[in-house]
Each structure stands twice: as structure tokens, then as C-alpha cells.
N, C-alpha and C positions, 0 to 999 in steps of 0.2 A: 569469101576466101576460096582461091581453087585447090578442089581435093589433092592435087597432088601435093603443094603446096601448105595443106592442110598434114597431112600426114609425114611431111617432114618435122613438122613442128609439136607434133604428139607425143615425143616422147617429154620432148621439156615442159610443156603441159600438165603432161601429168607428175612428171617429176616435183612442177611447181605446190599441183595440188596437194600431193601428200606433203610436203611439205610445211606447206597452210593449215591446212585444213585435219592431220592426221596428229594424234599421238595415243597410246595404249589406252587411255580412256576414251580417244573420238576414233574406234579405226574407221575404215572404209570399206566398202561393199563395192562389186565389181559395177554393181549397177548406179551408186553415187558416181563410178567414177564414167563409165556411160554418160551420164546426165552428165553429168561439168564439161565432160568433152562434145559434146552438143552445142552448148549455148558457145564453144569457140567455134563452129560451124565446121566441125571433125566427126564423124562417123567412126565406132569403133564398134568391132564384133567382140565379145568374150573372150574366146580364145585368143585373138589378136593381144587383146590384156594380160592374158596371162605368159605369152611371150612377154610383151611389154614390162610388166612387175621384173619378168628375171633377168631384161635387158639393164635394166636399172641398177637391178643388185649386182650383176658382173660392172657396173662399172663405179657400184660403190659405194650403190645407197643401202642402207642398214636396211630393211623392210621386215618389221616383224609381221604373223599373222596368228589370228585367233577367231573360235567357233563364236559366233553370234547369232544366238538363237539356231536356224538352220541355215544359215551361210555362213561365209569365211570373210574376217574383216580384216584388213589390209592396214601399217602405218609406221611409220618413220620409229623405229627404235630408237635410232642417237642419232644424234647430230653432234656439227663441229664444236658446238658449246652445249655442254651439260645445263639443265632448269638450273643448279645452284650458281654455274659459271655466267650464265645471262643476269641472275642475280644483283651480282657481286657488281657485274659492270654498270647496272641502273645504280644502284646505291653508290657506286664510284661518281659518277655524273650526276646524282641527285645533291649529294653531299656537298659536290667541289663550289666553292664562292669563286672563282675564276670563271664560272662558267654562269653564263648570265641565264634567268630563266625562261627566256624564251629559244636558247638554242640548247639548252637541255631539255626540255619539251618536244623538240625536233630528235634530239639525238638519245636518247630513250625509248622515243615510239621506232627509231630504226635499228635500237638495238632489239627491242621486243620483238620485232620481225627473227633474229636468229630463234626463239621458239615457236613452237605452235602459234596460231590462233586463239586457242583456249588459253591456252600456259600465257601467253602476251596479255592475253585481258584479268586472268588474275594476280600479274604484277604489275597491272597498270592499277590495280584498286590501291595499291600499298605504295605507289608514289606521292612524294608531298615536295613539291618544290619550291613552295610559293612561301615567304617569307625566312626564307632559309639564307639574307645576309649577301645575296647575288649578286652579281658583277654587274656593271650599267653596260660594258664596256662590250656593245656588242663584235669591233672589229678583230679581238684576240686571236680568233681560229688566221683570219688575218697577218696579225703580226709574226704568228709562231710558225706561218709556212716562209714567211718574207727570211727570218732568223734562221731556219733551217734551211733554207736558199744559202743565205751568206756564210754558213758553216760549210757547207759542202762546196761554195764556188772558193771561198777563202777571201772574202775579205771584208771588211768591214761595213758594222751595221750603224745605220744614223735612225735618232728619233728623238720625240721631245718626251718630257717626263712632266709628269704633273701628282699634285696632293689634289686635298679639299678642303675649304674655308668653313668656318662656322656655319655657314648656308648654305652648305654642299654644292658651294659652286667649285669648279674643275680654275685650278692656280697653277701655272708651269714653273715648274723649278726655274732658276736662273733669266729670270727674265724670256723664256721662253726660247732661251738658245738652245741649239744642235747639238745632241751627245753622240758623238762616231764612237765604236769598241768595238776591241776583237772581242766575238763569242765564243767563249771558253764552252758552255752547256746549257742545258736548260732541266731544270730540278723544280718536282713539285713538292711541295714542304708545308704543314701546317695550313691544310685548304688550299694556299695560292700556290701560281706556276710562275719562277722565278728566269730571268738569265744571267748565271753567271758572268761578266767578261771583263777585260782590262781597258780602262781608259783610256784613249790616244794620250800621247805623252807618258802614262803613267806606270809603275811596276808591280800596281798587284790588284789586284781582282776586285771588281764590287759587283754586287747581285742587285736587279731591278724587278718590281713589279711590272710581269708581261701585260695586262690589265690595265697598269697606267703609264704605258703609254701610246703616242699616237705617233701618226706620219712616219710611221716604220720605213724606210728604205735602205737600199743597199747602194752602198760608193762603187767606185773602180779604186779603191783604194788598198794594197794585199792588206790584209787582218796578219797580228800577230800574238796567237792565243801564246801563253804559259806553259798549257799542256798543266792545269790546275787536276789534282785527283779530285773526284767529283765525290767521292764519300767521305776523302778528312776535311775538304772544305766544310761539305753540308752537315758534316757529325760534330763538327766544331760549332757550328751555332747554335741559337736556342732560338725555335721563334723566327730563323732566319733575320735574328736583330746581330748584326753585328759590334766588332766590339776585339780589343785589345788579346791575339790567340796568346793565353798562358798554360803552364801545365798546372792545375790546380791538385791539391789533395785534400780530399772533402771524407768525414767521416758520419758512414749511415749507420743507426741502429739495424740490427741483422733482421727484423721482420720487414724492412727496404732492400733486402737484397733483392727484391722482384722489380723493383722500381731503378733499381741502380744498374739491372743488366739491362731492361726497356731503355733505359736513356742512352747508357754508353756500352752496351753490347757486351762480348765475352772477352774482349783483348784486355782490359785494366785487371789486372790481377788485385783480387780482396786478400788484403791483411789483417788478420787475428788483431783487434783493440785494446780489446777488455772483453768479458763475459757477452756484452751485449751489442756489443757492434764490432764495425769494421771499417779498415780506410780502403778508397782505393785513389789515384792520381790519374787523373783524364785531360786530353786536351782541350778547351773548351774558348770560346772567343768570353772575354768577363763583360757581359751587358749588362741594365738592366732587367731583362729578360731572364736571364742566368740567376740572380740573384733574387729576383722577384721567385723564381723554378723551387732554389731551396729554402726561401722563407715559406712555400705554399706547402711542405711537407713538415710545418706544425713543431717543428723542432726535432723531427728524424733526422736531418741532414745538418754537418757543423762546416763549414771551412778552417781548414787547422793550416794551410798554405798556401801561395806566398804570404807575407804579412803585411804587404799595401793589397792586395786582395782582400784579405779578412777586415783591415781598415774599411773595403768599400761596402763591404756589405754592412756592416757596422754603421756606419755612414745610412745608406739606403734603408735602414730600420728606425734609423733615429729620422729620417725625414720624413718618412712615413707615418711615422708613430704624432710628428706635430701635427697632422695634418685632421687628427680625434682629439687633443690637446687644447681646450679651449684656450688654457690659461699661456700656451706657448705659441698657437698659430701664429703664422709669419703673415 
């Protein structure tokens, strides 16, 4: 490398190094940082360094320093993501089933790069991705850039949609025909990453598995979203299982009032019942899902409205219940 040429490139060098390599328990020594700029074939004197560290910090790098033994150790105070903020985004991407594990494997070890060296390697000890329920479907990053292509061009998205068979083989819906939709959003909900949009021909909204599907493309053809709110859609499902949007009124015992503002936030106003509970009236789509939601709270939760509502549930407990019934199975 020619020196002069070398020296244009030393400060992001070392910029890099501390970066890598530095944080309050690894600082740095001017002479580690000598040695690293060597092996880039850059000569640097001391004093040049110690310009160099304040060149840095005027232009924005945190650089704390501290007594080490009898020199002074050099390192990255903050960064743009805090240890807990790096965290939070591997356990985001370890978690998510949309995300298959071999590109979260990828996209973990480059979030781990926003920490230290050291900080990366011990949240690499506490990653477990591997049987965590994973997507197969490696072309997703794929589909959701082609998606957000066609939201921002405006017009509509084409693809095929598929399940899976008892043999987990890949089954396309409809004979394996073309679904065009205007894309309304795309919402992540219960592990998977959904898209919201409206069917050609049709006037309201269904949500697909980004995941399954395949041969994403975009038409020349203009999209025409709804303009659907993207939080009473998604706060109206359970499970992102759709299902008939009614205003229900549901009565929880008051030790659920933790469970009743988790599900339907602070807007439903809670009414005094009796001693022990409380109603409130929420907008919800009535699915399986729903219903399955307040049979799992053990008899805390009643549905007291509408009353083909309370019918279904009624309904979905008795079908359930034959299904442990030797004497009634169907």
C-alpha cells in the first residue's frame, strides 16, 4: 500500500479498530493501536495517535479512556445501539418463525457486529436457533422487498400461495393460480410476517402468509389499496385467524384485568359487574382462535354478547369436549 495512500485510510482504520476490538473492559493502548495499524502497512508515531483519537471524537465517536496499569487505555463508550439494544434485535430474529435458520444465522452474526468483539461473542453463547419451528422458505427477504417495490410503485402484487400436506410436501392453493392484490401493509403478528391486501375484484382485505408464498411479482397493473388502518385491522384478530369482525362483550374476573388490557389495550372501557369482575365490549373478528383465546383463561372470561356469538362458543366447547367423550366421539 503506498504511504501516502496509507495514511489517508488511518483514520477509518482505526476508527474500525476501536470499534472491534474496544469496549470498557478491552480498552486499548496506543501501542495495540501502533501494532494493528502496521499489519494494514501504515506507520503511525504516538503523537500522530493522539491527534488521531481527538480527530475522531470531534467527529463523533464517543472514546472513553482509562489508567491501565501505567498507560492509558482507549474505547468506544456508546455506540449507535446499546449491549441491551443489540440484544433485543438477536432475540427478535432468533424468535421470529418467518425467518428461516439459516438467514438468521447470517443476520445475528451482522447484527452482533453493532457490538464489540467481546460483547458479540458473548451473545453469540446465548443464541439457539435451531429447532425453534423455522421457516423453509428461504426466498422471504425476497418477496418482502418485491412487496414493498409494489407499494411504493402502486400497483399490484402477483403470486401463488401454497399450505402443506400430511407429508409436508408444498400444495398451492387453487390449483396453483395467480393471486394479483393491492398491498394494503405488511404486519408482523404472532411470530409470522403477514400481507395485508385486497383481492382484484374484491372489497375487503385478506392477509397472507409472506413465507408461503412463491413467484412474488409485480404487474403494470395500478393497485387499489382501501387505505385499511393497520392497527384495527390487526387488533381485531386473534392469531391473525380471521373470522366474522363483531363488537363482542365479554366478562373477565377483575384478577384478568392484566390480561384484558394485553389483549385489547386501554380504549374498551371496564364496567363494574358484580364484586368480582368486569365487562368490557371489544372489536374482535369471532374465530376459532378467539374462542379457543377465552376457553384458555380457565373460566376467567364469559361472553355475555351478541347471542349467536355466545351460541358459538357454546357450540366450540361442546365439540371439543366430544373429542375426550369416548361414549359421544363422532
Amino acid at each position: 500500500m503506498a504511504k501516502t495512500t496509507g495514511q489517508k485510510l488511518k483514520l477509518l482504520y482505526l476508527r474500525d479498530y476501536l470499534l472491534q476490538y474496544s469496549d470498557e473492559n478491552h480498552p486499548l493502548s496506543i501501542a495495540d493501536m501502533e501494532s494493528y495499524l502496521e499489519t494494514k502497512g501504515i506507520s503511525a508515531e504516538r503523537k500522530a495517535l493522539y491527534d488521531d483519537l481527538e480527530a475522531l471524537r470531534a467527529y463523533g465517536l464517543d472514546i472513553g479512556q482509562r489508567r491501565v496499569g501505567r498507560s492509558t487505555g482507549y474505547y468506544v463508550l456508546s455506540r449507535d445501539f446499546e449491549l441491551s439494544e443489540v440484544k433485543l434485535l438477536v432475540d427478535a430474529v432468533q424468535s421470529s418463525r418467518f425467518i428461516s435458520e439459516k438467514k438468521s444465522r447470517d443476520l445475528i452474526g451482522r447484527i452482533e457486529s453493532l457490538a464489540s468483539r467481546y460483547e458479540g461473542r458473548d451473545l453469540h453463547r446465548h443464541v439457539v436457533v435451531q429447532n425453534r419451528g423455522k421457516s423453509s422458505n428461504e426466498a422471504i427477504f425476497i418477496n418482502v422487498d418485491a412487496i414493498s417495490e409494489g407499494i411504493n410503485r402502486g400497483v399490484m402484487v402477483e403470486f401463488r400461495y401454497f399450505d402443506y400436506d400430511a407429508r409436508k410436501n408444498i400444495v398451492f392453493r387453487h390449483g396453483g393460480a395467480v393471486y394479483r392484490v393491492s398491498a394494503e401493509f405488511m404486519v408482523w403478528d404472532d411470530e409470522n410476517y403477514y400481507l395485508v391486501a385486497t383481492p382484484e375484484g374484491e372489497t375487503a382485505p385478506r392477509h397472507y402468509r409472506i413465507d408461503k408464498m412463491k413467484n412474488v411479482a409485480l404487474s403494470d397493473i395500478p393497485s387499489k389499496p382501501l387505505g385499511v388502518d393497520q392497527a384495527a385491522y390487526a387488533g381485531a384478530l386473534f392469531g391473525m385467524f380471521s373470522g366474522e369482525v363483531r363488537d363482542v362483550r365479554i366478562r373477565f374476573k377483575n384478577s384478568l384485568s392484566g390480561v384484558a388490557v394485553d389483549r385489547f389495550g386501554l380504549g374498551p372501557t371496564f364496567v363494574p359487574y358484580d364484586d368480582d369482575s368486569f365487562t368490557l365490549t371489544a372489536r374482535v373478528a369471532v374465530s376459532g382462535q378467539f374462542l379457543a383465546w377465552i376457553a384458555a383463561l380457565d373460566g376467567g372470561a364469559e361472553i355475555m354478547s351478541p347471542t349467536d356469538v355466545r351460541r358459538q362458543m357454546e357450540d366450540f366447547l361442546s365439540k371439543s369436549l366430544c373429542l375426550y367423550d369416548d361414549g359421544q366421539r363422532p
